[in-house]
N, C-alpha and C positions, 0 to 999 in steps of 0.2 A: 504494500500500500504506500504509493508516495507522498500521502501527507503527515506521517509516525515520524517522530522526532527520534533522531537516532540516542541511543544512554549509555556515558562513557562514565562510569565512576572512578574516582579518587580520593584520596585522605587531606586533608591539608592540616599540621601543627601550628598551635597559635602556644605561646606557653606552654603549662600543662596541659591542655586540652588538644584533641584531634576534631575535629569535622570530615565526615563522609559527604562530598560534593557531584553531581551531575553535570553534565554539558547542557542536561536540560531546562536547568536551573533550579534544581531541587536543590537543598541542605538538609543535611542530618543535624541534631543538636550535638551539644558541644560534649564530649566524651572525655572523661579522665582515660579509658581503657581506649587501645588501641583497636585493639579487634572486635571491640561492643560499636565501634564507627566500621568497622569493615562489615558488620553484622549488619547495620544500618543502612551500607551501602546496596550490599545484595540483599536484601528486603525491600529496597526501593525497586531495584532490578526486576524481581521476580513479580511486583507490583505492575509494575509496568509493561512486562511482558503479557500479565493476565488481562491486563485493558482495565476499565472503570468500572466501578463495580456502582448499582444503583439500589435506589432502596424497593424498588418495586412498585410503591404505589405511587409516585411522580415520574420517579424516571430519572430523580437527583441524582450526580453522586451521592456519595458516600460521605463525610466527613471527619 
């Protein structure tokens, strides 16, 4: 489909804290643990791969 936004993730350290980042412009929140932002990462991944999920009786996302 040529209008899906393609999702690159990455880490980025700010002080003690990591951030889990996309190209798509998602952020993960600020993580003491390194791998709890890479968990974050690929949760976002997998999220997005599934597409949007709604609530059924609108048609909203999700929130």
């Amino acid at each position: 489909m040529p209008d899906r936004v393609l999702h690159a993730t990455s880490t980025a350290e700010s002080g003690s804290f990591c951030t889990a980042r996309c190209t798509c412009g998602w952020r993960g929140p600020a993580r003491r643990a390194r791998s709890q932002a890479r968990t974050d990462a690929e949760r976002h991944l997998a999220d997005a791969e599934a597409g949007p999920e709604t609530d059924g009786e609108a048609g909203r996302p999700l929130e």
